[in-house]
VMD Tcl script that draws the C-alpha trace (Angstrom):
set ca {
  {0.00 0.00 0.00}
  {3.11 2.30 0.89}
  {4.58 1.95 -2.51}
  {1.30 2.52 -4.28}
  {0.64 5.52 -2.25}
  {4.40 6.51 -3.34}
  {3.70 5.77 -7.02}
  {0.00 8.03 -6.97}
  {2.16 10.88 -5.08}
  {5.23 10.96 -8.41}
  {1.92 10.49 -10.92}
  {0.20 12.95 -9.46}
  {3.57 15.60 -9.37}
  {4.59 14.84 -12.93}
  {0.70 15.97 -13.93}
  {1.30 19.32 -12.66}
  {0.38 21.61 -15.27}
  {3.59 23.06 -17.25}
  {2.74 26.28 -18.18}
  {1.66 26.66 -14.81}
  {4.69 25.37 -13.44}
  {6.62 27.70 -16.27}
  {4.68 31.05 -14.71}
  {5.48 30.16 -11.33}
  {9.24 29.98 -12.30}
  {8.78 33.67 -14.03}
  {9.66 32.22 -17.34}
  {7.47 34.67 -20.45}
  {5.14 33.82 -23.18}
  {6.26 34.79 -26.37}
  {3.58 37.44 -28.14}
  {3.13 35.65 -31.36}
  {3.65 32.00 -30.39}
  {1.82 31.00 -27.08}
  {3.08 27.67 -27.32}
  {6.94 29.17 -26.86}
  {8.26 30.27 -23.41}
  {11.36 32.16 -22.69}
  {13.82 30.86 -19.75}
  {16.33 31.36 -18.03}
  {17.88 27.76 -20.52}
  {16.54 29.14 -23.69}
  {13.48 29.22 -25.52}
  {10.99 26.37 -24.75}
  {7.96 24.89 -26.82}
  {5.56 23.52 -24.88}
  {3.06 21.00 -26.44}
  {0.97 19.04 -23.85}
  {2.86 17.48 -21.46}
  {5.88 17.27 -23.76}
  {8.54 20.41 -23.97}
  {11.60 21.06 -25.69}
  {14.16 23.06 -25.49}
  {15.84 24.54 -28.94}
  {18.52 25.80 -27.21}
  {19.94 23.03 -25.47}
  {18.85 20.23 -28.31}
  {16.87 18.51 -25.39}
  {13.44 17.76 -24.42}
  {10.96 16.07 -22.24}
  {7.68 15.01 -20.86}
  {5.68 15.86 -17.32}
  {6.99 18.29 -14.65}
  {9.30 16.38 -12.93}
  {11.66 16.47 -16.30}
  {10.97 20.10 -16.59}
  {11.67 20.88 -13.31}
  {15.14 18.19 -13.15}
  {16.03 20.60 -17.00}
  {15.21 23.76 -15.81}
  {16.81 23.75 -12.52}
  {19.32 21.30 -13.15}
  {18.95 19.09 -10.26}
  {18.01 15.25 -9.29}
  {15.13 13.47 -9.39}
  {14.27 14.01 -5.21}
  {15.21 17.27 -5.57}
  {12.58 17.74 -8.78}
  {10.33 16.29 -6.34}
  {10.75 18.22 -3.67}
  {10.10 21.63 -5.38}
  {6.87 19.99 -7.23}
  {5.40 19.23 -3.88}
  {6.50 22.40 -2.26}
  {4.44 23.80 -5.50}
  {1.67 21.56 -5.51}
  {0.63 22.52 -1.91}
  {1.43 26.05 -2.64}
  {-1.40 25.66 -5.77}
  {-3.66 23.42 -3.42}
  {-3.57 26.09 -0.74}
  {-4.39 28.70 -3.46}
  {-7.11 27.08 -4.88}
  {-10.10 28.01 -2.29}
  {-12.81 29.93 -4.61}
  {-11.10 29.44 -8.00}
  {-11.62 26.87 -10.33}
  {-10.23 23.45 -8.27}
  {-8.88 21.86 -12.51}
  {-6.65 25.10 -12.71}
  {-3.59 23.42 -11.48}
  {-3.68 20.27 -13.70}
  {-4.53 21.90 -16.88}
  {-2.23 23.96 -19.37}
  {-5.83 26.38 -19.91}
  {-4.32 30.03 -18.69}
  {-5.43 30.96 -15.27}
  {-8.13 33.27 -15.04}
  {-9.29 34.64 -12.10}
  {-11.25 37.93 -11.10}
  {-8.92 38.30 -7.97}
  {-5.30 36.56 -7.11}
  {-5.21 34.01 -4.21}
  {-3.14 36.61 -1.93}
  {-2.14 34.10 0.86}
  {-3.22 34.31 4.64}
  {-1.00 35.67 7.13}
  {1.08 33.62 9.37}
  {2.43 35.84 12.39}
  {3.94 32.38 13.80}
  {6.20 31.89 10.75}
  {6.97 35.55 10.53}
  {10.41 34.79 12.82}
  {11.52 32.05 10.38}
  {10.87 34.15 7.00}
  {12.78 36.80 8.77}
  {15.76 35.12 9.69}
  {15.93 33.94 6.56}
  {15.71 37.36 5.05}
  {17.88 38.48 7.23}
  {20.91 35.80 8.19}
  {21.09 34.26 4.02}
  {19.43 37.19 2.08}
  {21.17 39.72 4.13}
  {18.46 41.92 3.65}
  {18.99 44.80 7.02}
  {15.82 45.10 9.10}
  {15.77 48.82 9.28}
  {14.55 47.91 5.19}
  {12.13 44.85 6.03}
  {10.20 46.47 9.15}
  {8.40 49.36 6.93}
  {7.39 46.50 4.46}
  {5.81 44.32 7.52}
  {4.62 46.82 9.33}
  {2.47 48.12 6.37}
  {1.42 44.38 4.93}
  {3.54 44.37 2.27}
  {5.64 41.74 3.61}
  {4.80 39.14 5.65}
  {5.00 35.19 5.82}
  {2.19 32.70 5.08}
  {1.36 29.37 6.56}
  {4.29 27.67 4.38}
  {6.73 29.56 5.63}
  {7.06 31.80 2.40}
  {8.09 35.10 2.34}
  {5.27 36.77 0.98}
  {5.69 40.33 -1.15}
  {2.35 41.75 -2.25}
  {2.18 43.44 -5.66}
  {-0.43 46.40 -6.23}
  {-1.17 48.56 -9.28}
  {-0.59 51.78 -9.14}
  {-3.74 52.74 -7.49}
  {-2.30 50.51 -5.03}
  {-5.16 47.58 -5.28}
  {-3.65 43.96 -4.80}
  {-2.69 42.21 -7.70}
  {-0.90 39.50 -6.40}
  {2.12 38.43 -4.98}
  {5.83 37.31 -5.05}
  {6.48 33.94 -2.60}
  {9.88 33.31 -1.42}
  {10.81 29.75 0.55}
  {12.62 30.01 3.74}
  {12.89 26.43 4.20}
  {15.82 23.81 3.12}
  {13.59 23.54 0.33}
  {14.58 26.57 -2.73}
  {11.20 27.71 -3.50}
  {10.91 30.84 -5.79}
  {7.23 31.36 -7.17}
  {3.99 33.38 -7.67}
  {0.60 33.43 -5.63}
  {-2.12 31.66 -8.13}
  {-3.86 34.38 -9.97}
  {-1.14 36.80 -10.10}
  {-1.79 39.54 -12.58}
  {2.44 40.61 -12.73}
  {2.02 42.74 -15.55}
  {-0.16 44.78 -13.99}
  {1.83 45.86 -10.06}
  {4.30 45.65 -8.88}
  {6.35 45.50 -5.31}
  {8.24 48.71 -4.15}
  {11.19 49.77 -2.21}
  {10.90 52.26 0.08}
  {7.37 52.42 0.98}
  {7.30 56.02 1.01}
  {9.11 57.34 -2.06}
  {10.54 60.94 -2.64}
  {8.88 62.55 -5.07}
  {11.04 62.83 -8.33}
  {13.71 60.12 -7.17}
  {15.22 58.06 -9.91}
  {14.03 54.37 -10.30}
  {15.59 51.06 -10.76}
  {14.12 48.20 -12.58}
  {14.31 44.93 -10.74}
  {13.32 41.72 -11.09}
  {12.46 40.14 -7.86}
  {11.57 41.96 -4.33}
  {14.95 40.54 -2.80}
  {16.76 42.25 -5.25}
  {14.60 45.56 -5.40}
  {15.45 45.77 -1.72}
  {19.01 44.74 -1.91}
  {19.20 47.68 -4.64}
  {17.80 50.57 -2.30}
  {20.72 49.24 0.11}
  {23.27 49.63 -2.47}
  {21.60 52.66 -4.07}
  {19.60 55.15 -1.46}
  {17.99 57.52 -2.20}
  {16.14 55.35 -5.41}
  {13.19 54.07 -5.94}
  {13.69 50.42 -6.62}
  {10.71 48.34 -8.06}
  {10.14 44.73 -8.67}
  {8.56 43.60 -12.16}
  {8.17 39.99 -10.87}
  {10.44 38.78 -13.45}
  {12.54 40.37 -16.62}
  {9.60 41.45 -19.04}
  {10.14 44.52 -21.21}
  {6.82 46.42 -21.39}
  {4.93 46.08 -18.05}
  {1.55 47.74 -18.40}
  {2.05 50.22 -16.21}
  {5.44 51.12 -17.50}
  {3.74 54.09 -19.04}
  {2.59 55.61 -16.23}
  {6.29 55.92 -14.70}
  {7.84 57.14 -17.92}
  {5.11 60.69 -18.05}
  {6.60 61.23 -14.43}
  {10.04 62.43 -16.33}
  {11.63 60.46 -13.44}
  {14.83 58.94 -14.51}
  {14.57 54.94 -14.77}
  {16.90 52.48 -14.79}
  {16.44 48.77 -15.84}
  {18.46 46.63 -13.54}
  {17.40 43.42 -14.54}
  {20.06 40.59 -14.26}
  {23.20 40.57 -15.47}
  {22.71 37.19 -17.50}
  {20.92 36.77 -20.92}
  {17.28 36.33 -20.08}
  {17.94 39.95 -17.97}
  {19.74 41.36 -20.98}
  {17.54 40.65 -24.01}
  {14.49 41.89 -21.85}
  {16.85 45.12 -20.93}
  {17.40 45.75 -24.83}
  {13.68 45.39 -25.61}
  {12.63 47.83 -23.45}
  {15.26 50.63 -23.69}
  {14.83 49.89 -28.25}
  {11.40 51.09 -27.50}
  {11.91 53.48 -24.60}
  {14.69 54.94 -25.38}
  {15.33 57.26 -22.09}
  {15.06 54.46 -20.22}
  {18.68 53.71 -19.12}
  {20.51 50.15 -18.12}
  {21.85 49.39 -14.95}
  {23.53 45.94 -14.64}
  {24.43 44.15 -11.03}
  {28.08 43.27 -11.25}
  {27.46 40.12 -10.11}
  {24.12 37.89 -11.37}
  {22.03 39.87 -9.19}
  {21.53 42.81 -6.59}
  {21.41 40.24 -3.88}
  {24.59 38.46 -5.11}
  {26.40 42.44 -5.41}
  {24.63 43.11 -1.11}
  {26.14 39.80 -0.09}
  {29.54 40.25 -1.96}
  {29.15 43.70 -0.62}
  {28.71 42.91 2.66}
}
mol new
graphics top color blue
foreach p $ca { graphics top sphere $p radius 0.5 }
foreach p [lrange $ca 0 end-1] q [lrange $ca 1 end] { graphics top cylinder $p $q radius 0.2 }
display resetview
């Protein structure tokens, strides 16, 4: 009974949905082909549960492969993360359609799944944040102490994203635990908010592009006196891009200093051309605040 329990567990992992799985990981649709995704290996088509990668020459079929190519780990490991994702989707699920995470159909709901506040695991995500992000305090308290950070029932990290007339959108979710968990609340409408570093920003301060909350705040430590915003992931033309650019504020994209970061750089400065690039030395601003530090 054990190993048939075992068996239904990997069956019902390697059914996770892939473009699902591909969203949560911040990988981007490409505009004219939806079956294409761009990540951080190369450009993927996705058809079913089969994938392949025409970068690489390699290919697939079910999560677990995509997650074991992708992230270039073992089998367990694959596992591992695919659970810690699966319970992350089952948890998200309440009052959205219950299929959502074992189809490739796009997500659509009218609201994101924001998660529920934890103020036990609120010690844990902040150690974390602290002692192996190295993220100070003095940066993390305004964020908790207005809601904009706090840690949910698994432990995550959890970084809300609003639009700019500051309604919820969704959020970023971080792991604290042994297990490296890097993902999106279900429903998450990225394109449409953001997270921001400070809180309170000065009027007319210049802004820096980022891709993930850890680095936006890692940035403000390295750069004060900016306005450091995470997109969620490196996509060129965020709807609300727009909006910023009218300000006359001066913007900087500091997405990741690798090609996925690059190529996303390029096609937003080729169509906004006062937009200016700002590269991390290292991969990352968290990678440049640890080196730093």
């Amino acid at each position: 009974m054990r190993i048939e329990k075992h068996h239904q567990s990997i069956t019902r992992l390697r059914n996770q949905s892939l473009s699902n799985i591909l969203t949560c990981m911040e990988a981007q649709r490409d505009r004219n082909d939806k079956c294409k995704w761009h990540t951080t290996r190369g450009i993927l088509t996705i058809t079913g549960t089969k994938f392949f990668n025409w970068n690489t020459d390699a290919g697939g079929g079910g999560a677990i492969d995509l997650i074991i190519h992708l992230k270039q780990c073992s089998f367990n490991e694959a596992l591992k993360w695919l659970d810690h994702f699966a319970s992350n989707n089952d948890n998200a699920q309440e009052g959205s359609d219950i299929n959502a995470a074992t189809t490739d159909k796009p997500t659509t709901l009218s609201h994101p799944a924001i998660p529920t506040p934890s103020i036990s695991r609120l010690p844990q995500v902040k150690i974390y944040l602290i002692q192996e992000r190295r993220l100070p305090l003095s940066l993390l308290q305004p964020h908790i102490h207005n809601g904009t950070l706090y840690a949910d029932a698994r432990a995550n990290a959890v970084f809300l994203l609003h639009s700019p007339d500051s309604a919820p959108v969704g959020a970023e979710l971080r792991g604290s635990t042994a297990a490296s968990w890097r993902g999106l609340a279900r429903g998450t409408r990225k394109d449409q908010g953001y997270f921001s570093t400070p809180p309170t920003v000065i009027e007319g301060s210049p802004v820096i592009l980022c891709e993930s909350a850890i680095d936006a705040i890692s940035c403000s430590v390295m750069h004060p006196g900016h306005h450091c915003i995470s997109t969620a992931g490196a996509r060129a033309n965020p709807a609300w891009l727009g909006a910023l650019l009218v300000t006359g504020r001066i913007i900087y994209c500091g997405y990741d200093n690798d090609a996925t970061g690059e190529n996303a750089a390029q096609t937003m400065i080729s169509s906004q051309p006062t937009i200016r690039r700002r590269r991390p030395a290292r991969h990352d601003w968290n990678e440049d605040l640890k080196h730093q530090l």
